[in-house]
NUDREN-242321 format. One line per 3 residues: number of its first residue (from 1); for each residue x, y, z of C-alpha. Coordinates in Angstrom, 3 decimals, decimal comma. Each point is the difference from the previous one (the first is absolute). Example, Ala and Ser with C-alpha at 12.3 -4.5 7.8 and 13.67 -1.06 7.14 Angstrom:
BEGIN
1> 12,300:-4,500:7,800 ~ 1,370:3,440:-0,660
END
This chain:
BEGIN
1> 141,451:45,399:145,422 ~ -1,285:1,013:-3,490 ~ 0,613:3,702:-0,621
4> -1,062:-0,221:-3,742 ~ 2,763:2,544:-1,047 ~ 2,016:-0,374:-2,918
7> 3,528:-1,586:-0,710 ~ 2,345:3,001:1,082 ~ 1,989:-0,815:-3,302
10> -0,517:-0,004:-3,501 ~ 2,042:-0,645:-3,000 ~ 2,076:-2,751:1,360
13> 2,841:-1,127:-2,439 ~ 3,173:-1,976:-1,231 ~ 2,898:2,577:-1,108
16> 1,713:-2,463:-2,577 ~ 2,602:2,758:-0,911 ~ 1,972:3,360:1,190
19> -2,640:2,005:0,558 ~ -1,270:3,421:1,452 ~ 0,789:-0,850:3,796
22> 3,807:-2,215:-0,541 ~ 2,153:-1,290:-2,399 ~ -1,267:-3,706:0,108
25> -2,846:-2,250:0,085 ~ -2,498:-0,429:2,682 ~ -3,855:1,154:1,804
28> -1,931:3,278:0,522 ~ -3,600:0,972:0,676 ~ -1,488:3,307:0,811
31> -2,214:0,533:2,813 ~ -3,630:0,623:0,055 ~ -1,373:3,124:0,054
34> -0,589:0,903:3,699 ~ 2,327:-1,920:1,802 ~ 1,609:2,380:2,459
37> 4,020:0,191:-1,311 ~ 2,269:0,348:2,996 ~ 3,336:-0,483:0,878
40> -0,621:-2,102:2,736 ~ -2,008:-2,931:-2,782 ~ 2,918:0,576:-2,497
43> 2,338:-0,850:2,408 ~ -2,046:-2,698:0,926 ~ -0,103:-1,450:-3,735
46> 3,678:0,293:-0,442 ~ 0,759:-2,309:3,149 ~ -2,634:-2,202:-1,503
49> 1,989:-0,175:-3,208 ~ 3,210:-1,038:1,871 ~ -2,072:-2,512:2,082
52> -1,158:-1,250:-3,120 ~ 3,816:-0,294:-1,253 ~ 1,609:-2,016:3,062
55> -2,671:-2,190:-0,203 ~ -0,227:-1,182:-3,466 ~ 4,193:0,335:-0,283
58> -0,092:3,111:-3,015 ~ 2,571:2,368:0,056 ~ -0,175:3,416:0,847
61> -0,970:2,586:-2,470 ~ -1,935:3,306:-0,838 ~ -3,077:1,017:2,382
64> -1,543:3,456:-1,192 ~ -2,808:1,661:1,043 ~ -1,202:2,567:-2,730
67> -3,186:2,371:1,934 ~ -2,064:1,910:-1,919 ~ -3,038:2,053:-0,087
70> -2,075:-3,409:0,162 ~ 1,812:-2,037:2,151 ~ 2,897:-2,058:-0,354
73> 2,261:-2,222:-2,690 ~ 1,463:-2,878:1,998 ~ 2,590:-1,908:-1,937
76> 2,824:-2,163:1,016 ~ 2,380:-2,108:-2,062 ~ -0,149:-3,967:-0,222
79> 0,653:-2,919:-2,209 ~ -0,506:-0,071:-3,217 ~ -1,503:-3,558:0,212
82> -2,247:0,820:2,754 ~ -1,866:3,250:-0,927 ~ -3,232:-1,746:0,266
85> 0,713:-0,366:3,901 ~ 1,538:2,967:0,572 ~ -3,169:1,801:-1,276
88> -2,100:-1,920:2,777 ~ 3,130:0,552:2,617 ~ -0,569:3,580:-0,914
91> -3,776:-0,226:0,955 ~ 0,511:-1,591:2,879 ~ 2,910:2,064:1,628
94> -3,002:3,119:-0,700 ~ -2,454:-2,030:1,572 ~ 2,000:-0,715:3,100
97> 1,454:3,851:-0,189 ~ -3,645:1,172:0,143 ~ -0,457:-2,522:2,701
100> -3,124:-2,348:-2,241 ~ -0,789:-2,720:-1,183 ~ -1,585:-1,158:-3,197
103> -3,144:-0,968:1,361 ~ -0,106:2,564:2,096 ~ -0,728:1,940:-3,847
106> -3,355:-2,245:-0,421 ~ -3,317:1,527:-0,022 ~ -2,495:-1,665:2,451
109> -1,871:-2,042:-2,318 ~ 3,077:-1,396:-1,528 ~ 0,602:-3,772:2,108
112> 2,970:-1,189:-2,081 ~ 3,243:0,928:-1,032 ~ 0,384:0,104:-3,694
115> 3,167:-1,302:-0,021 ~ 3,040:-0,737:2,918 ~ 2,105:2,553:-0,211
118> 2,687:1,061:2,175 ~ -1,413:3,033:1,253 ~ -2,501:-2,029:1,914
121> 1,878:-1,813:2,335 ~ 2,357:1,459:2,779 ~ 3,992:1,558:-0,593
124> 1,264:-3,750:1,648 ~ -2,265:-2,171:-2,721 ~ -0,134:2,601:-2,586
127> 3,933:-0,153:0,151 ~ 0,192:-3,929:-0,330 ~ -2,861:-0,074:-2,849
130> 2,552:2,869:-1,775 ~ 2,875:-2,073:-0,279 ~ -2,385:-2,966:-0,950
133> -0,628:1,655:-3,219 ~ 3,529:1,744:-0,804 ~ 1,062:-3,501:0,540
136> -2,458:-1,093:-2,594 ~ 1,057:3,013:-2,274 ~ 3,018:-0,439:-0,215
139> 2,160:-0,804:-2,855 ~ 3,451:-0,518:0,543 ~ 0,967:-1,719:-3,316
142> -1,311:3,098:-1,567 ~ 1,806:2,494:3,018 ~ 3,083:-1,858:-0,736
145> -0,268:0,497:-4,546 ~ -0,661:4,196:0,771 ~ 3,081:-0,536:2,620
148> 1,895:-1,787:-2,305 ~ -0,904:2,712:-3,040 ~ 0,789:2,870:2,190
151> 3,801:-1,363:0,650 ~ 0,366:0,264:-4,054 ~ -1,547:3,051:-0,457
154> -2,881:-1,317:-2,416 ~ -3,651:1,669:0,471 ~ -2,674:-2,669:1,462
157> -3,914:0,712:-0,293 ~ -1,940:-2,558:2,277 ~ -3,913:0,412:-0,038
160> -2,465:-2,561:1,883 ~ 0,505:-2,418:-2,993 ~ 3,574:0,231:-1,579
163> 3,317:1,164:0,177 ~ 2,266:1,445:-2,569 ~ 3,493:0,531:0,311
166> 1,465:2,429:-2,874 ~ -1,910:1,990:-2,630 ~ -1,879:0,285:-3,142
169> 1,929:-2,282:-2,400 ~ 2,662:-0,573:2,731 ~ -2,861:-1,900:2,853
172> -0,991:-3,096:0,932 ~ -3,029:-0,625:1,205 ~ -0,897:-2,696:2,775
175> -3,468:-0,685:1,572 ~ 0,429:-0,285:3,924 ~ -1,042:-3,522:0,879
178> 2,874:-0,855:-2,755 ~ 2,975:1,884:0,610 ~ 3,255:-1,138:-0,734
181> 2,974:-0,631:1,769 ~ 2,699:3,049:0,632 ~ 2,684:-2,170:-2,188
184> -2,717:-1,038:-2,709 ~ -0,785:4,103:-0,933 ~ 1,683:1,272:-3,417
187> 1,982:2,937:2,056 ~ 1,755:0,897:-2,763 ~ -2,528:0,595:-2,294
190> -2,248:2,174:2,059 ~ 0,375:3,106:0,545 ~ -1,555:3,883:0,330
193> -1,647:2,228:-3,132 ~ -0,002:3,461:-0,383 ~ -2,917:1,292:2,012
196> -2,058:3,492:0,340 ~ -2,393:0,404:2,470 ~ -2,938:2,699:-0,386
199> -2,357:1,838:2,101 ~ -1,840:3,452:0,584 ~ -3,610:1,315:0,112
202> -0,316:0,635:-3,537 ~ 2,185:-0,842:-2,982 ~ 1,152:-3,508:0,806
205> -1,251:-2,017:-3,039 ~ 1,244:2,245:-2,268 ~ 3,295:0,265:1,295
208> 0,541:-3,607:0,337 ~ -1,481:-0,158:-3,882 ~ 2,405:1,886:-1,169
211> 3,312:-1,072:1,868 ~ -1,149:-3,760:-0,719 ~ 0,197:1,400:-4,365
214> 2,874:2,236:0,610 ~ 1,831:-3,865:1,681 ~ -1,567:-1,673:-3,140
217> 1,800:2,682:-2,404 ~ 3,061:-0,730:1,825 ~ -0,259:-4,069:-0,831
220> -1,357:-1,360:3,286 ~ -3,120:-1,965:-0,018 ~ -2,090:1,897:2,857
223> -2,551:-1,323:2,054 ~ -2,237:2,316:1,994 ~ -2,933:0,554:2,636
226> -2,200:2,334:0,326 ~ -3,702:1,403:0,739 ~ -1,424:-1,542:-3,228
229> 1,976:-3,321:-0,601 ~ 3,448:-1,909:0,483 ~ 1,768:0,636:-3,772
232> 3,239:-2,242:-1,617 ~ 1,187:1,329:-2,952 ~ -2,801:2,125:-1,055
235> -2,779:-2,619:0,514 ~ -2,530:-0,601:3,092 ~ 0,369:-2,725:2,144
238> -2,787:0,663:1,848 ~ -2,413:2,928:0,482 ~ -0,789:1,597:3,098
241> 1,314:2,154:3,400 ~ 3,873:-1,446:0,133 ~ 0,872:2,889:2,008
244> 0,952:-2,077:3,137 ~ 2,807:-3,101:1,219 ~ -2,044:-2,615:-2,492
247> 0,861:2,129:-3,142 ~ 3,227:0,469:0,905 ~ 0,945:-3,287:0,983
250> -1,718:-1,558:-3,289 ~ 2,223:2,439:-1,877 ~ 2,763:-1,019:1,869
253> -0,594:-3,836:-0,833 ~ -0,763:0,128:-3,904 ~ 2,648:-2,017:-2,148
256> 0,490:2,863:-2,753 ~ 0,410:3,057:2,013 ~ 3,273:1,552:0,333
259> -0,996:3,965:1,794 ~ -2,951:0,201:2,060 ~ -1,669:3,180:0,926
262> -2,551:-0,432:2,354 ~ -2,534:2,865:0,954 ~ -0,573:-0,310:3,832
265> -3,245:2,082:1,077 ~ -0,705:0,867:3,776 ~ -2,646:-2,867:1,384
268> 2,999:-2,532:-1,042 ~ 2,599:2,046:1,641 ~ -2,225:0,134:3,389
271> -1,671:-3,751:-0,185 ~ 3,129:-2,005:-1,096 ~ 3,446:1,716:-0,438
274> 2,079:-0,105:-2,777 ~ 1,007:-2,880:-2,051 ~ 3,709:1,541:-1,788
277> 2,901:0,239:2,510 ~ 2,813:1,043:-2,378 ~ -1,407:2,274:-2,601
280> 2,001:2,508:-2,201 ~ -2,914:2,739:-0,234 ~ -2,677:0,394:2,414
283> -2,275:3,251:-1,687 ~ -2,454:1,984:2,166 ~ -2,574:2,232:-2,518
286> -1,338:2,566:2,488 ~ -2,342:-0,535:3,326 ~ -3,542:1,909:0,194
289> -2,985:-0,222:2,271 ~ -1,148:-3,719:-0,818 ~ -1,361:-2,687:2,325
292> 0,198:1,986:3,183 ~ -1,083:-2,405:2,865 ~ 1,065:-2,914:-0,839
295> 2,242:-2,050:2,010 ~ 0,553:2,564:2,193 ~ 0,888:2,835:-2,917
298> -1,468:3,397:0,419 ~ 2,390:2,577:-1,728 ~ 2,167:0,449:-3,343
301> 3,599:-0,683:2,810 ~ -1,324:-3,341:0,836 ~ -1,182:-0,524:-4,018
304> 3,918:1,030:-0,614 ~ 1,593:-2,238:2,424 ~ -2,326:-2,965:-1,389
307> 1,140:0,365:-3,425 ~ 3,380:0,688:0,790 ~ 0,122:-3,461:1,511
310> 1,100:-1,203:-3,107 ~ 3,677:1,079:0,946 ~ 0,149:-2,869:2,009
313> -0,135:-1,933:-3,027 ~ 3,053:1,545:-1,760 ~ 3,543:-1,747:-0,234
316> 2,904:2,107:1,959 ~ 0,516:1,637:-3,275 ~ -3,123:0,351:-1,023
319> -1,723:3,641:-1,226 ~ -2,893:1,486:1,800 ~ -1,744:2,141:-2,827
322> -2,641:2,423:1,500 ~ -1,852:3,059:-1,436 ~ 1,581:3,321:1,144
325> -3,205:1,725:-0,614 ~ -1,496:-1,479:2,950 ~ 1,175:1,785:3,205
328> -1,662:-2,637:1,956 ~ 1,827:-3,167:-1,817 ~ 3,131:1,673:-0,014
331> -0,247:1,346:3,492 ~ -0,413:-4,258:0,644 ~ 2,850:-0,903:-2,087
334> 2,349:2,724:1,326 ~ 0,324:-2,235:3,466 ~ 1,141:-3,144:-2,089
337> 2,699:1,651:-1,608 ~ 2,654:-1,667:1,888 ~ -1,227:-3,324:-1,192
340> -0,517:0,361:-3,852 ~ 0,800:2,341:-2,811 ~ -2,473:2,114:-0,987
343> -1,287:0,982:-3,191 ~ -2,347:3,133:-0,922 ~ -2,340:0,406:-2,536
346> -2,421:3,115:-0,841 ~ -1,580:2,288:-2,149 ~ 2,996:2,266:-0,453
349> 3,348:-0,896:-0,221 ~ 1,725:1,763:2,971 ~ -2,306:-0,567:2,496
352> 0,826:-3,746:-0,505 ~ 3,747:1,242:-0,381 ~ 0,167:1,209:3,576
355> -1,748:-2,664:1,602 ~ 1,655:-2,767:-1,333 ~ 3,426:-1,852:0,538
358> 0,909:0,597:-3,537 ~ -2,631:-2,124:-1,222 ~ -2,660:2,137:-1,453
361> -2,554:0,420:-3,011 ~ -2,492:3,022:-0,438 ~ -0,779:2,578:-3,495
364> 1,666:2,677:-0,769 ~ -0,978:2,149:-3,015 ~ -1,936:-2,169:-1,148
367> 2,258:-2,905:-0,078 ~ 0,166:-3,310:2,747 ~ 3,612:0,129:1,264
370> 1,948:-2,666:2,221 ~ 3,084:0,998:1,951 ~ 1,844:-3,022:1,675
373> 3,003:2,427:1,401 ~ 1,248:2,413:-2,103 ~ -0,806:-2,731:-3,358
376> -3,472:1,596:-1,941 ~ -2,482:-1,621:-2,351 ~ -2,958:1,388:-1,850
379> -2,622:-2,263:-0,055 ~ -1,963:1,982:-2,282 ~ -3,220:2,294:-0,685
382> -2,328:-0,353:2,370 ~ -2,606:1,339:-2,380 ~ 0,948:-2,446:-2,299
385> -0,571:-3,096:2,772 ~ -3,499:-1,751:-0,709 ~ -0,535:-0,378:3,822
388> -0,045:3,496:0,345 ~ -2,688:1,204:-2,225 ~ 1,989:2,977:-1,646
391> 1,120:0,283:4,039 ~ -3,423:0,693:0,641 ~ 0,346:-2,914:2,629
394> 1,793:0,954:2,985 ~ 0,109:-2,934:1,949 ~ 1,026:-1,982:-2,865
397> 2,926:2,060:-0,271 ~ 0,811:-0,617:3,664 ~ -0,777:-3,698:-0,999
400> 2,440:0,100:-2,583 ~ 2,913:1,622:1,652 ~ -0,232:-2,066:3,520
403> -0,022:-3,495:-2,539 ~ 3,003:1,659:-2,055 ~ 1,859:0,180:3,153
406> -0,303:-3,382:0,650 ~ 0,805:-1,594:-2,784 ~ 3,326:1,988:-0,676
409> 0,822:-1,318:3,668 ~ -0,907:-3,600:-0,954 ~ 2,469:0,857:-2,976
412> -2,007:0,379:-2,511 ~ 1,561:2,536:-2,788 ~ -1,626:3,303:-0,415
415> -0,048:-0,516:-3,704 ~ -2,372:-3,337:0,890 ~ -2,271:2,212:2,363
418> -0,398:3,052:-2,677 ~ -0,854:-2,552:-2,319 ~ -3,168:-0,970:1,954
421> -1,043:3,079:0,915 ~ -0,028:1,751:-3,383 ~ -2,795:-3,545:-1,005
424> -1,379:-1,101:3,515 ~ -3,552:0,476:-0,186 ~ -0,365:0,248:-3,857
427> -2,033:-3,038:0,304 ~ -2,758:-0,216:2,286 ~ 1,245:-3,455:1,428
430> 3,428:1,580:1,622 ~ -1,945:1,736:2,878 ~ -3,865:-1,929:-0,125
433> -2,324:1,867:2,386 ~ 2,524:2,764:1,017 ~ -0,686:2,859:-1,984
436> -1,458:-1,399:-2,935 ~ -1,347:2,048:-2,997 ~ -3,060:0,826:-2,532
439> -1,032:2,821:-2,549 ~ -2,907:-0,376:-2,101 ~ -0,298:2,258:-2,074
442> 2,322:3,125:-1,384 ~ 1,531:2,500:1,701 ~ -1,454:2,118:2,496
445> -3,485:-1,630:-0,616 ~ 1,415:-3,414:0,538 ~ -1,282:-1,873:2,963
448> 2,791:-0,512:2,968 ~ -0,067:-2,915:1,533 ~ 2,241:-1,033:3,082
451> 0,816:-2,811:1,598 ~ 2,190:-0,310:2,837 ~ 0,139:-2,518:3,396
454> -0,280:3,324:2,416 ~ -0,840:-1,363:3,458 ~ 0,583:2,814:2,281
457> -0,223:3,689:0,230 ~ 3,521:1,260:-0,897 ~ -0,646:-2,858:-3,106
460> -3,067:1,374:-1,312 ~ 1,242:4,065:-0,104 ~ 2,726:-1,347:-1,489
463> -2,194:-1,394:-2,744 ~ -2,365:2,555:-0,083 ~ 2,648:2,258:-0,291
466> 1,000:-1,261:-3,610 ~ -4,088:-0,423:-0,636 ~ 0,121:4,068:0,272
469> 3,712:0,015:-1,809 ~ -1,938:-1,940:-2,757 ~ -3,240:1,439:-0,079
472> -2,043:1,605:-2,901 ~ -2,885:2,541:0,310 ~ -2,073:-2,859:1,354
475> -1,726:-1,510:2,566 ~ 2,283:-2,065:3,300 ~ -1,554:-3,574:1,636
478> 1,351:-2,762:1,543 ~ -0,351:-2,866:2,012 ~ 0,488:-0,057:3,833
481> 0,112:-2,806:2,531 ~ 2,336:-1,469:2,366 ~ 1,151:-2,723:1,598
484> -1,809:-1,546:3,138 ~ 2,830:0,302:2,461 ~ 0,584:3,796:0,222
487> -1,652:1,610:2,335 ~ -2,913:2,544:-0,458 ~ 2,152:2,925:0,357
490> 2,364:-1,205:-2,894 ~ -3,108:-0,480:-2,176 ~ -1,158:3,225:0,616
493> 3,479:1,525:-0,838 ~ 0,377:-1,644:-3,445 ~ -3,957:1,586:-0,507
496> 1,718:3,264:0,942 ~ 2,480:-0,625:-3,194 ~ -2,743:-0,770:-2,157
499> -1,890:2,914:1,056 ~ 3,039:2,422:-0,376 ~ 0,199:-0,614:-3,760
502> -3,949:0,910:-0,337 ~ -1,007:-2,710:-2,064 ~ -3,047:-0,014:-1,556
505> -1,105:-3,628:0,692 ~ 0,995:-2,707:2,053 ~ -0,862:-3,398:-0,022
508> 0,097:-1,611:3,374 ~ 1,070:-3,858:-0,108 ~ 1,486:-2,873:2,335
511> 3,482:-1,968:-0,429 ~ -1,144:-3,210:-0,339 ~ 0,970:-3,313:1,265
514> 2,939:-0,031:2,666 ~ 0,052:3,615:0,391 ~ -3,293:0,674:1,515
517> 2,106:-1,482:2,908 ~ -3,246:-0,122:2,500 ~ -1,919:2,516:-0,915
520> -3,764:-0,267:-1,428 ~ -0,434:0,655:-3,611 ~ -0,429:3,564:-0,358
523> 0,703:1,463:2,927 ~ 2,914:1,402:-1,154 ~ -1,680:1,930:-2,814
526> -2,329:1,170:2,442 ~ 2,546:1,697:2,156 ~ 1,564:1,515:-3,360
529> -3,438:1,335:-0,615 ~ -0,289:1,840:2,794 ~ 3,180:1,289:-0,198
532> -0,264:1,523:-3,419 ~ -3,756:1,415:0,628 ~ 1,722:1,403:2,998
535> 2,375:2,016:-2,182 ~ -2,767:0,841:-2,426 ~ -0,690:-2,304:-2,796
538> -3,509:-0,772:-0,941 ~ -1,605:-3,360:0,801 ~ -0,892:-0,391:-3,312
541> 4,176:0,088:-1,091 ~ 0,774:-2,684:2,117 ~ -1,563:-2,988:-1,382
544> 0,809:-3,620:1,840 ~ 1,309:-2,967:-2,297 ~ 1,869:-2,030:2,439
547> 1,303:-2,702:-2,723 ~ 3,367:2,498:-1,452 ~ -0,389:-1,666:-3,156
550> -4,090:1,083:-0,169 ~ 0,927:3,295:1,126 ~ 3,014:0,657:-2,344
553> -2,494:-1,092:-3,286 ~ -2,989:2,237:2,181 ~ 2,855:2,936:-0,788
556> 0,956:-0,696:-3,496 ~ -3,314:0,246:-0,830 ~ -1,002:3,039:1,818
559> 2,968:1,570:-1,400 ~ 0,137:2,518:-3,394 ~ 2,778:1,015:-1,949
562> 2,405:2,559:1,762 ~ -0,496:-2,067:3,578 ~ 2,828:-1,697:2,123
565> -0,815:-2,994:1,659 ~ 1,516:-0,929:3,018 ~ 0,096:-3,823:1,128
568> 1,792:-1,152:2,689 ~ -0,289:-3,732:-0,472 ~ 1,083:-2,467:2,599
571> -1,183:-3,373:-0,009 ~ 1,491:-1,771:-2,528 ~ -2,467:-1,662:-1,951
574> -1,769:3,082:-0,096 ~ 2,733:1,584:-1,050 ~ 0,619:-2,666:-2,679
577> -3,442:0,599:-0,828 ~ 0,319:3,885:-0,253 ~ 3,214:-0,249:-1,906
580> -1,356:-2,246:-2,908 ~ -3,429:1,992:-0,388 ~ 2,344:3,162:-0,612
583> 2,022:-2,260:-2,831 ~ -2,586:-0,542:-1,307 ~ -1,298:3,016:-0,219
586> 2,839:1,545:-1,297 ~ 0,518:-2,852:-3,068 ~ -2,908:0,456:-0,783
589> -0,176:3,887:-0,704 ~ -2,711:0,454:2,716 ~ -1,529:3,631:0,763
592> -1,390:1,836:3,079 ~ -3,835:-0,403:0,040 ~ 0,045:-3,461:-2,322
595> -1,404:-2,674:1,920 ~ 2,273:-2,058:1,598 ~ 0,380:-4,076:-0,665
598> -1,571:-2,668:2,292 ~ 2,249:-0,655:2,538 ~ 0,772:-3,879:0,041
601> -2,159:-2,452:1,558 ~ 1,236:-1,616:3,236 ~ 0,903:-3,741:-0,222
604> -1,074:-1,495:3,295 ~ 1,232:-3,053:1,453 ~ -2,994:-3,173:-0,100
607> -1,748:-0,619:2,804
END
């Protein structure tokens, strides 16, 4: 009988890596919101899980239940060349827990099934149609290559469409309907690269920017990805979010590179795993209120524990380098102490002294210092380090000192890692779209303009707080949106940053494209709206330009001499956009108040 409620999971997916939930690959979903959580249906899923084992012949492996305050993770280790059925198995075994059926989920008027899936028939057929399509899944030439690679100790990447087996300039790639025979692969000639891997709430592209120049200074070609792009050598590859397991794993494949650093953010961490196993540096920024509801994460300890997954991906003498200014990261990292060294950074020497296992790097007077033991090294002024805006920039100085860290521990010489950061951010193309800066004009009646990728709260005081470090006897605006998949509260708490730092305008906009992420156009600038009227600001001071690129020109040409500007720009081609208009601008000698140029006109595809 049709009940017409809705599937009692969401978020269904393949773990293709170690991950938050076990050290291996396999499925998880989360339950829907409203299905009662008992012990009783857990217990009832797990023996589902080992049903589902004897009968299609897998071995025996993690089973975890995570609850939370919206119901329930549900993950359970399988295959790695049957993920696609485990995630139905996974389905099913909730189904049958819950005691349902699939159809049983149809509304009245709905006669047909969309599609057969497992879930609709009973445990006796749903069990024979499971091992129907692990047998169809399955790829045991492939199980037998990552077998094979294991035995010799050489990292192996497999996606849905190749395999690789070694590194950078020390892979081979094979496409899986042609893979070779075990005797036929190069062995000798493949092996692992020097790897980094890099997460945290804020602070990630930077970091990896800047270990990736401090590997070039030491004569390795790096490769990187990241938020903005996958880099070799200095050059793009390709543009866009590389933040997850297809970034990494293209990184991991290209011919030329010999170190890879790849920047791991938190929806790739919870939807896939990781991709590195044997790592030499796995760096965790800081953790702060970001993305709260999501797959089943509701406070900064469960925002810790996902980033510090990426310890799973470190080699047994790998470094764990965390921040040991955040009492929540480091309260995280103190329980996997037993498993890796750890390495502290901070904003003053000795507190990353004491927290560290002789690995540490924090100022001191004035100067960035690295102790490994009882060995010191000056890495120079910090004043004097064009990331830090005369050390104006706080988190950049954090930034600075956790990617320090890591490179001496990749062995990198401290001599090569001053030498970066007395030029790193001289030119505008080190760090694009991380803060990025403008003066027109002289002195203290020179227009400030800022330009930074702040996407959270703890990211925009941060920039704000160098907007007020910078600022003149003028007037403070910015730009304010956010992306689609935060929840109202969040968006109301970066308003409440805005608000603090009583600026005089705001322009309210969208991020366009992917990052509306389900969400109408606007709506988000509506709930910033209220927010900041809420707190005070005129109606008239928060005008809405939801294209950032519109709204950052609307700015410039509100703005007067003395102002700072404040544009945190995330799209890319907006940013791209943004970025060039301000070149311009600056080449050619323009002045608050003169009109600004046409933008360009859009070439649209025919038809």
């Amino acid at each position: 009988m049709s009940t017409g409620v809705d599937a009692p999971f969401e978020e269904s997916r393949r773990l293709t890596g170690s991950n938050l939930y076990f050290d291996g690959p396999g499925a998880a979903l989360e339950t829907a919101r409203g299905v009662a959580i008992d012990a009783a249906l857990l217990q009832r899923w797990r023996d589902n899980i080992t049903r589902l084992r004897n009968a299609l012949g897998w071995a025996d492996g993690a089973v975890l239940v995570r609850t939370h305050r919206s119901g329930a993770s549900l993950a359970f280790a399988a295959p790695i060349d049957q993920l696609y059925t485990a995630a139905e198995a996974n389905e099913w075994a909730l189904y049958s827990a819950l005691g349902l059926r699939a159809d049983d989920m149809l509304a009245d008027d709905e006669s047909e099934l969309p599609r057969a899936h497992v879930a609709h028939f009973d445990d006796g057929k749903a069990l024979i149609q499971l091992h129907a399509l692990a047998q169809a899944e399955a790829k045991p030439a492939l199980i037998a290559l990552l077998d094979a690679a294991q035995a010799r100790g050489i990292p192996a990447h497999a996606d849905d469409d190749e395999v690789s087996i070694g590194e950078g300039q020390h892979a081979q790639v094979w496409v899986l309907p042609e893979l070779p025979e075990l005797e036929a692969v190069p062995w000798d000639t493949l092996r692992a690269i020097p790897k980094a891997v890099v997460t945290g709430s804020n602070g990630k592209t930077t970091s990896v920017r800047l270990l990736a120049s401090m590997l070039r200074a030491h004569g390795l070609t790096p490769g990187y990805s990241s938020t903005d792009g996958l880099m070799v050598d200095g050059e793009c590859i390709d543009a866009g979010d590389y933040s997850g397991p297809v970034g990494a794993r293209t990184v991991l494949r290209h011919p030329r590179v010999q170190a890879a650093v790849l920047e791991t953010a938190r929806g790739g961490l919870l939807r896939r795993g990781l991709v590195a196993r044997d790592a030499r540096i796995a760096l965790v920024t800081n953790v702060s209120a970001d993305h709260f509801g999501e797959y089943g994460i509701h406070t900064l300890d469960d925002i810790a524990a996902v980033k510090l997954t990426v310890a799973k991906s470190l080699a047994d003498d790998g470094v764990l380098v965390v921040n040991a200014d955040d009492a929540v990261l480091m309260h995280g990292a103190t329980a996997l102490h037993a498993r890796h060294r750890i390495a502290c950074f901070a904003m003053m020497f000795e507190t990353a002294r004491a927290a560290s296992d002789g690995l540490a790097c924090g100022v001191d007077e004035g100067r960035l210092l690295l102790a490994d033991g009882d060995a010191m090294h000056d890495l120079g002024d910090v004043i004097e380090m064009p990331l830090t805006l005369r050390g104006s920039a706080g988190y950049n100085i954090a930034n600075i000192a956790g990617a320090s860290l890591a490179a001496y521990a990749l062995g990198i010489m401290p001599t090569e890692i001053a030498s970066v950061l007395a030029r790193f951010g001289n030119d505008s193309r080190d760090n694009p779209g991380r803060l990025q800066q403008w003066r027109f004009g002289e002195d203290a009646h020179a227009l400030r303009v800022l330009l930074d990728y702040a996407h959270n709260p703890d990211g925009l005081r941060g920039l704000l707080q160098v907007a007020q470090g910078q600022r003149g006897h003028g007037r403070l605006a910015l730009i304010l949106g956010q992306a689609g998949n935060r929840g109202d509260e969040d968006i109301r708490a970066l308003a409440d940053v805005a608000a603090d730092a009583r600026p005089e305008r705001v322009w309210l906009k969208d991020i366009g494209g992917e990052y509306l992420r389900g969400r109408p156009p606007g709506e988000i600038a509506a709930i910033l709206f209220a927010a900041l009227r809420s707190r005070g600001m005129a109606a008239e001071a928060l005008p809405v330009c939801l294209d950032e690129a519109e709204a950052s020109r609307e700015a410039l040409a509100w703005a007067r001499a003395g102002d700072t500007l404040v544009l945190p720009v995330h799209e890319l081609s907006a940013r791209d956009a943004v970025v060039a208009l301000l070149e311009r601008l600056h080449s050619e000698g323009w002045q608050p108040g003169q009109r600004l140029p046409e933008p360009p006109e859009l070439v649209r595809a025919p038809g």
